[in-house]
BAMAR-301083 format. One line per field, with one value per residue: chain; residue number from 0; x, y, z of N, C-alpha, C in turn; residue in three letters. Coordinates in steps of 0.1 Angstrom, whole numbers, plus 5000, padded with zeros to 4 digits. Layout:
<nodes>
torfi = c(A_...)
drengu = c(NUM_...)
n_c1 = c(X_...)
n_c2 = c(Y_...)
n_c3 = c(Z_...)
ca_c1 = c(X_...)
ca_c2 = c(Y_...)
ca_c3 = c(Z_...)
c_c1 = c(X_...)
c_c2 = c(Y_...)
c_c3 = c(Z_...)
mise = c(ALA_...)
</nodes>
This chain:
<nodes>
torfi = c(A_A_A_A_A_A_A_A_A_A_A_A_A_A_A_A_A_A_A_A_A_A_A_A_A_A_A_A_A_A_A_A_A_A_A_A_A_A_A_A_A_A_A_A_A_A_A_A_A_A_A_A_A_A_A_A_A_A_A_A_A_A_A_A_A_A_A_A_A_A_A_A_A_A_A_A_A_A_A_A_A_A_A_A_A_A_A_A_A_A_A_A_A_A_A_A_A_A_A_A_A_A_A_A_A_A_A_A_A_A_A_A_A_A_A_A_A_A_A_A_A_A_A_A_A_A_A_A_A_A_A_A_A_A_A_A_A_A_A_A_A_A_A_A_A_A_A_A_A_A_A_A_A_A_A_A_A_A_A_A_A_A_A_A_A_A_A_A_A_A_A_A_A_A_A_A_A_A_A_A_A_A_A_A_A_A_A_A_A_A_A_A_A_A_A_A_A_A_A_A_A_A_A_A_A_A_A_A_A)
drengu = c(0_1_2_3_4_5_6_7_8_9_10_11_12_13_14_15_16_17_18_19_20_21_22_23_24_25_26_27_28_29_30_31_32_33_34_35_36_37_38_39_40_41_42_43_44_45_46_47_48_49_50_51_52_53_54_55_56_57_58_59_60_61_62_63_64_65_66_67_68_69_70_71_72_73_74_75_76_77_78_79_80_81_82_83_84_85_86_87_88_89_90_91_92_93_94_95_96_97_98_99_100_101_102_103_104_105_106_107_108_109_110_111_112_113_114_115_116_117_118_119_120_121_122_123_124_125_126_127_128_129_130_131_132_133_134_135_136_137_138_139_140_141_142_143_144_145_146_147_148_149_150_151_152_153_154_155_156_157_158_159_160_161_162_163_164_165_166_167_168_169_170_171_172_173_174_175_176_177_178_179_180_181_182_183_184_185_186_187_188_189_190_191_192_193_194_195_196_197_198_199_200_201_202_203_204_205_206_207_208)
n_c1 = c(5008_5019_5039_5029_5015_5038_5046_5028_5029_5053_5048_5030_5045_5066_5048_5042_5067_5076_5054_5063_5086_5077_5067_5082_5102_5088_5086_5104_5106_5099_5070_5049_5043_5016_5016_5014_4993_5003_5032_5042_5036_5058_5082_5112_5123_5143_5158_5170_5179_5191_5199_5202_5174_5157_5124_5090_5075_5047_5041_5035_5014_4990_4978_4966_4968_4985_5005_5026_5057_5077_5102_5089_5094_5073_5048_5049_5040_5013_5007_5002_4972_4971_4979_4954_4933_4940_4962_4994_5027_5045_5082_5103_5133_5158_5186_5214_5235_5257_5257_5231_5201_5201_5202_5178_5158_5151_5134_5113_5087_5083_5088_5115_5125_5148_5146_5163_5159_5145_5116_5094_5097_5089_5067_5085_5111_5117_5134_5142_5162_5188_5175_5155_5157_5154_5128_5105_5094_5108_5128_5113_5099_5128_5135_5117_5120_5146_5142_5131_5144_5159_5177_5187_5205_5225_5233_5247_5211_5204_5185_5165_5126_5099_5069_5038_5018_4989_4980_4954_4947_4940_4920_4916_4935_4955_4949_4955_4980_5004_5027_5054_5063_5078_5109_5101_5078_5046_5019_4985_4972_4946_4936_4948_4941_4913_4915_4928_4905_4889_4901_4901_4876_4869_4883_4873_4852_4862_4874_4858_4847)
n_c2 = c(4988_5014_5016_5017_5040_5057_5054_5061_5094_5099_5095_5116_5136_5135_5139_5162_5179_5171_5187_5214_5213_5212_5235_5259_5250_5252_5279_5289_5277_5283_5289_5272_5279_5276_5255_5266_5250_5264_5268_5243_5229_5236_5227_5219_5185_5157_5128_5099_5074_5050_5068_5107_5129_5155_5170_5188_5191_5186_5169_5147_5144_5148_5137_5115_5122_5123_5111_5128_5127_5141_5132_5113_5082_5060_5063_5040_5018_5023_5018_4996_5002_5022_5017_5000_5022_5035_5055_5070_5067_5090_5099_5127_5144_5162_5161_5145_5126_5108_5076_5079_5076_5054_5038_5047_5032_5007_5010_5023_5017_5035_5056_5078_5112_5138_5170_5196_5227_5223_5231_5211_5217_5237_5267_5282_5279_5255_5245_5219_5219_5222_5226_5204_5185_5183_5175_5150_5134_5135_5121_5098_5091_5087_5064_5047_5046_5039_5010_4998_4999_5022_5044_5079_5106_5137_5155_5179_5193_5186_5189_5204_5200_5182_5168_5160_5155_5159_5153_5163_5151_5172_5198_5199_5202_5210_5186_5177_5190_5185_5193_5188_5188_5182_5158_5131_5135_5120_5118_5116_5085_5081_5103_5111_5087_5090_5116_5108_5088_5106_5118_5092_5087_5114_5101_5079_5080_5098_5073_5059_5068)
n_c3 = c(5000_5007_4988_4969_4969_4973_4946_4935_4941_4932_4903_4900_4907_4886_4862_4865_4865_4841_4823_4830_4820_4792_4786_4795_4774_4752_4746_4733_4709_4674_4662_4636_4607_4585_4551_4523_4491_4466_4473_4483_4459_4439_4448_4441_4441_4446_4429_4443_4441_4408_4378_4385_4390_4389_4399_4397_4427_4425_4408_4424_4435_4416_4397_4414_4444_4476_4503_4524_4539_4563_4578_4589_4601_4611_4594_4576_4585_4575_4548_4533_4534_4522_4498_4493_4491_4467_4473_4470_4489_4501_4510_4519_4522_4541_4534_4524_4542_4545_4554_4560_4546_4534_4555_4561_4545_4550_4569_4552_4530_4514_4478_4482_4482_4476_4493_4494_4493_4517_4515_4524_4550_4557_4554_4573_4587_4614_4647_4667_4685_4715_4738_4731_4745_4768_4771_4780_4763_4739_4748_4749_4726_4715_4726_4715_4690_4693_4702_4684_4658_4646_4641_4639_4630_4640_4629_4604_4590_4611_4633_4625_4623_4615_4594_4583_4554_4537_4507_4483_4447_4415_4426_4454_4473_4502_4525_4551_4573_4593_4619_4637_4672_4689_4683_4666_4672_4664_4636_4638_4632_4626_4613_4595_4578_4574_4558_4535_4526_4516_4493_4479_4476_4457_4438_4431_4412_4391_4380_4369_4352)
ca_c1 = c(5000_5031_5050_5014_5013_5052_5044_5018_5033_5063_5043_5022_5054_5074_5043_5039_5077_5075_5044_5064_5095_5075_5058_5095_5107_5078_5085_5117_5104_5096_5054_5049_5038_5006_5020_5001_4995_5013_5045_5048_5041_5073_5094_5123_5124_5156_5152_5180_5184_5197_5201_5195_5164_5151_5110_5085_5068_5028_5038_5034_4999_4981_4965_4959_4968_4997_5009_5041_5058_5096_5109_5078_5094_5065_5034_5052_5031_4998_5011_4992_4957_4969_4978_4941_4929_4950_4970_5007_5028_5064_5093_5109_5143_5161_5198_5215_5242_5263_5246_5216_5194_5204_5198_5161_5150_5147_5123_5102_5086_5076_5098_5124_5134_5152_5142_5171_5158_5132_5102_5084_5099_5087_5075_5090_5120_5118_5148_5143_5177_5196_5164_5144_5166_5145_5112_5107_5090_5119_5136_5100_5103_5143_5136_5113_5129_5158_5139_5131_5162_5159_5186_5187_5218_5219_5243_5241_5203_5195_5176_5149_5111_5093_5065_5030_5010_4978_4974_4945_4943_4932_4917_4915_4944_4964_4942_4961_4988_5012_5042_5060_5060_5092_5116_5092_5057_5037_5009_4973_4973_4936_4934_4956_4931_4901_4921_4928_4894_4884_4913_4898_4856_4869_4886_4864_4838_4870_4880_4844_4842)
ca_c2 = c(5000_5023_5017_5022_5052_5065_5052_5074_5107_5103_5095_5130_5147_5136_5146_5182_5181_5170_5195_5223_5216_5210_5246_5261_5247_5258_5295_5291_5270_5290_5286_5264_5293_5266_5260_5269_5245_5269_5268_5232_5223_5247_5226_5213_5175_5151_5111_5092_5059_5055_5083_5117_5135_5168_5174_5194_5184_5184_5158_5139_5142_5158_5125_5107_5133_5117_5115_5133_5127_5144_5130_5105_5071_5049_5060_5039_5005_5025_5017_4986_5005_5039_5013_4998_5033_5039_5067_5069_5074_5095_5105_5135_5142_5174_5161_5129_5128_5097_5061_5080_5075_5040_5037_5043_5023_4996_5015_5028_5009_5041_5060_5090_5121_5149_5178_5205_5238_5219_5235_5206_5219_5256_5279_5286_5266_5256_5237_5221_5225_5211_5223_5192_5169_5190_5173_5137_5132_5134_5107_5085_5089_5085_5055_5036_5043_5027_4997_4997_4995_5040_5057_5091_5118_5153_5160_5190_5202_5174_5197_5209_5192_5182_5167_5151_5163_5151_5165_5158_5154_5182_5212_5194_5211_5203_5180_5176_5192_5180_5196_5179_5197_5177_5146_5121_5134_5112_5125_5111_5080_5078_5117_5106_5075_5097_5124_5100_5082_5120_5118_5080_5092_5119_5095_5067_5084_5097_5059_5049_5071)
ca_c3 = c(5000_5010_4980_4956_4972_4968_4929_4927_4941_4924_4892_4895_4904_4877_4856_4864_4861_4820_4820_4835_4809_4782_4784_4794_4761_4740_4747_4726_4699_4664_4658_4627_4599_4572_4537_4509_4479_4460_4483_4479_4441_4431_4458_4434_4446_4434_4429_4453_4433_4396_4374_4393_4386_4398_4393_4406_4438_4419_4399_4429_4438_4406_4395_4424_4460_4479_4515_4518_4553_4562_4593_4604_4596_4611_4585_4564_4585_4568_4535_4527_4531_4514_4489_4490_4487_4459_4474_4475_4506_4495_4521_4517_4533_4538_4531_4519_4549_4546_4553_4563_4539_4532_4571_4565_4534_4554_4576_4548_4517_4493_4473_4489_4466_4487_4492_4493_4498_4521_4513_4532_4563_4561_4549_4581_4591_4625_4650_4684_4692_4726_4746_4731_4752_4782_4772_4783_4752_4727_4754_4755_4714_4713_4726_4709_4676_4694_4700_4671_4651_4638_4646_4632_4638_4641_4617_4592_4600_4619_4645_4621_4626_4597_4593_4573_4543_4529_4495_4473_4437_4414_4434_4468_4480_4514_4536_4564_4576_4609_4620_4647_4682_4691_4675_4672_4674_4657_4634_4643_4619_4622_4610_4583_4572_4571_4545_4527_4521_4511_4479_4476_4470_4448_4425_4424_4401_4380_4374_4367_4333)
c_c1 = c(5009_5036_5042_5018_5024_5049_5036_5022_5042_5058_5035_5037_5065_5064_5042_5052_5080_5065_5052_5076_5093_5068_5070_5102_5102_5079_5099_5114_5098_5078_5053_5035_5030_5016_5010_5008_5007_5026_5047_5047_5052_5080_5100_5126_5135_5153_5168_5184_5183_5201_5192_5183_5158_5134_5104_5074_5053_5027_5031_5018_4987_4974_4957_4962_4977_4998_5022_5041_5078_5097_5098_5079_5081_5053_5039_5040_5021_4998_5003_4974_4957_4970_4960_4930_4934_4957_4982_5012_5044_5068_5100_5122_5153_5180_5205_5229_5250_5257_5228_5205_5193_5201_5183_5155_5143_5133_5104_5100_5076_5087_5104_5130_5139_5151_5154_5170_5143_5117_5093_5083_5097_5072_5085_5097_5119_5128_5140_5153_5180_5182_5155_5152_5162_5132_5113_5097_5098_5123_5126_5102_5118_5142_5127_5116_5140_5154_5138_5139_5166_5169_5192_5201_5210_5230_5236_5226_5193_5185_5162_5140_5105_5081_5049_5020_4999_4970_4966_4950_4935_4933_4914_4925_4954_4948_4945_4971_4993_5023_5045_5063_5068_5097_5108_5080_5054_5024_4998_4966_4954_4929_4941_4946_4919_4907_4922_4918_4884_4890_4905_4884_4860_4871_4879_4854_4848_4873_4864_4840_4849)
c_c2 = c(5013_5023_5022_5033_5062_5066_5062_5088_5105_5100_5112_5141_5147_5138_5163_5186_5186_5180_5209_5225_5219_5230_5258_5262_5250_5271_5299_5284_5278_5285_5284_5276_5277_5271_5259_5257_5251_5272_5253_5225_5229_5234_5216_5200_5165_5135_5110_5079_5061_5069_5100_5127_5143_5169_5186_5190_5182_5174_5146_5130_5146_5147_5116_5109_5122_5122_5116_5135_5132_5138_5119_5090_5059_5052_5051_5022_5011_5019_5008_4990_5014_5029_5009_5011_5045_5052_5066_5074_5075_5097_5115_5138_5154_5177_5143_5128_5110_5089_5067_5074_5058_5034_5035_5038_5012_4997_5020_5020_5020_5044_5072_5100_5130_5164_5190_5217_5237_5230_5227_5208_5232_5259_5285_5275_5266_5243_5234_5227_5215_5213_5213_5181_5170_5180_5158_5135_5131_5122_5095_5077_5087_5068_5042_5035_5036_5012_4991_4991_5008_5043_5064_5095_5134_5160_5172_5196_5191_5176_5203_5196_5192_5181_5161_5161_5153_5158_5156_5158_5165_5194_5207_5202_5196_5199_5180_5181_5192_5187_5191_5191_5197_5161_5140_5123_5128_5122_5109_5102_5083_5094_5116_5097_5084_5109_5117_5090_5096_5121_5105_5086_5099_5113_5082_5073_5095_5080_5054_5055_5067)
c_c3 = c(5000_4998_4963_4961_4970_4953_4926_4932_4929_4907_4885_4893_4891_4861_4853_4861_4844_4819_4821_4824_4795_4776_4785_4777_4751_4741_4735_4712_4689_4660_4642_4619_4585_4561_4534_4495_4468_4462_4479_4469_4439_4439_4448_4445_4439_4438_4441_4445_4415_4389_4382_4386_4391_4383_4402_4416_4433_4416_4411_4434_4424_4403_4406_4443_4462_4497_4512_4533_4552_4576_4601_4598_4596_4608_4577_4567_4581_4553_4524_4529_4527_4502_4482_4481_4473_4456_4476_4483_4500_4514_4514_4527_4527_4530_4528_4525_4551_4546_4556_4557_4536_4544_4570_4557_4539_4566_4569_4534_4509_4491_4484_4481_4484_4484_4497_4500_4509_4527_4520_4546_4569_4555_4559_4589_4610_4635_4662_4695_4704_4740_4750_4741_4766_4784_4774_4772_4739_4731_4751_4736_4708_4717_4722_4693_4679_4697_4690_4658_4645_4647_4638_4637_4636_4637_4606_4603_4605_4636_4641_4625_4614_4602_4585_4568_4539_4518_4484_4459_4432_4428_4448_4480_4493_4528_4548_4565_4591_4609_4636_4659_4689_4681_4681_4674_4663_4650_4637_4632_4612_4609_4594_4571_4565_4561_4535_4521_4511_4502_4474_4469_4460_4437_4422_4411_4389_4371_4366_4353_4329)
mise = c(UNK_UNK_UNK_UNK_UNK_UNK_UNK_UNK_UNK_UNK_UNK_UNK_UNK_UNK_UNK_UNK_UNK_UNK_UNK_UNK_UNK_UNK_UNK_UNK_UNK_UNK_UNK_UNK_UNK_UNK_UNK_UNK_UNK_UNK_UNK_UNK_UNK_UNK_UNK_UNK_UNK_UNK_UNK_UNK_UNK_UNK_UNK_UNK_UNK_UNK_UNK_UNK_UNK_UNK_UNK_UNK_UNK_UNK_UNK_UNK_UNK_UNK_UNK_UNK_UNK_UNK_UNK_UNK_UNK_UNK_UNK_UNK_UNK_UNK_UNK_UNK_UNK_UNK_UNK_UNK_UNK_UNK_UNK_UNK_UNK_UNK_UNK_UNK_UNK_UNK_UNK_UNK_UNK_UNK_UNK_UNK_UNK_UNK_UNK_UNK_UNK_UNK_UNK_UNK_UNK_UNK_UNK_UNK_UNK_UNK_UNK_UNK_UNK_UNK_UNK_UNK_UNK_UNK_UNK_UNK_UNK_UNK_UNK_UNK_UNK_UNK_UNK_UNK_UNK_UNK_UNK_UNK_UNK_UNK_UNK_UNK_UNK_UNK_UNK_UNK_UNK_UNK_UNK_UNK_UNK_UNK_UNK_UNK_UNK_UNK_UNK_UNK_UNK_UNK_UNK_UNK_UNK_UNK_UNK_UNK_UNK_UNK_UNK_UNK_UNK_UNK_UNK_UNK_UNK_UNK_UNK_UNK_UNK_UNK_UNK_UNK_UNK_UNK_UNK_UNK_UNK_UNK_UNK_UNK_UNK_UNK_UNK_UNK_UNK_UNK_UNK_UNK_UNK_UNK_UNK_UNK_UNK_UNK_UNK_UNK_UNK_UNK_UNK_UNK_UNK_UNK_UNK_UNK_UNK)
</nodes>
C-alpha cells in the first residue's frame, strides 16, 4: 500500500515536472507558419536511386493526391491500406548525409526524393535544438525508435522538425497538415486514414468514366 502510494506521488510529480519543461521549452520553439498549395508544388524535389532526377513536387499528387511525410518514419506500417485506397505514401528528406538515407529504406517501403531547399519543412524553418533533450517526450520517442532499430543523427540540419501532408488530387488542396512539436511526434494516423478516404471518393467516380 506504501510503495502504491510512493508510485503514485512520484508519478504525478514527475508529471507536472515534464508538463512544466514542456511549456518552458515551448516558449523558445519558432510557431509552425501553414503551407500553401502553392508553396509546395514549386518545391524542386531530386530522385536518390539510379540516374539523378530533379521534378517538381505536383507531379506527385496531381493525379491521384499523395501523402508526403519528412521526418515520420512509422506511416510507412499504413502503407498497405493507402495502397488499397489507391493513394501513394512518399518521404521527403532534407539532406542525403552519409549512410543516412540508406539507414532508412529499410524503415520505409515508398519511394524517397530529397528535398534541398526543404520546402516541406517551412514555409518557416523551424529547429528544436539542445532544449528538446528537456522534454521527456523526445527521450520517451528516442527511445522507441531505438527499439526499434531508427537511429537518426543530428548532423548537418538534423535539429529541424518536419512533418506530414495530405494532399489531394486536382483542386483538393492540402488536407492535412502536421508539424512535429518535438523529435518524434507522431501524426494522428487515424486523421491521416480519414484524409485519405476524402482523395479515395473523389477519385472513384473519376475511374468509373
Amino acid at each position: 500500500m506504501v510503495l502504491e502510494l510512493i508510485g503514485n506521488v512520484a508519478a504525478t510529480i514527475g508529471g507536472l515536472v515534464a508538463g512544466v519543461m514542456n511549456i518552458l521549452t515551448d516558449l523558445f520553439l519558432t510557431k509552425p507558419l501553414k503551407a500553401t498549395i502553392q508553396y509546395l508544388e514549386e518545391a524542386e524535389l531530386k530522385t536518390l536511386q539510379g540516374d539523378v532526377k530533379t521534378f517538381k513536387a505536383r507531379t506527385l499528387w496531381e493525379k491521384s493526391g499523395a501523402v508526403i511525410m519528412a521526418e515520420a518514419a512509422e506511416l510507412s506500417s499504413l502503407k498497405p491500406q493507402l495502397d488499397q485506397l489507391g493513394v501513394p505514401l512518399y518521404a521527403v528528406v532534407k539532406e542525403d548525409v552519409g549512410t543516412e538515407v540508406q539507414n532508412f529504406r529499410p524503415f520505409f517501403k515508398g519511394e524517397i526524393f530529397l528535398d534541398e531547399k526543404m520546402r516541406f519543412y517551412g514555409p518557416r524553418e523551424r529547429k528544436m535544438g539542445l532544449l528538446g533533450f528537456l522534454r521527456v517526450g523526445v527521450w520517451m520517442n528516442g527511445l522507441r525508435a531505438f527499439k526499434n532499430g531508427f537511429s537518426g543523427n543530428i548532423l548537418g540540419e538534423g535539429f529541424v522538425l518536419g512533418g506530414v501532408f495530405v494532399i489531394g488530387q486536382g483542386e483538393q488542396g492540402i488536407l492535412l497538415e502536421h508539424r512535429e512539436i518535438e523529435f518524434g511526434d507522431k501524426v494522428n494516423v487515424e486523421e491521416v486514414i480519414q484524409a485519405v478516404r476524402r482523395i479515395s471518393q473523389e477519385l472513384q467516380p473519376l475511374e468509373n468514366k
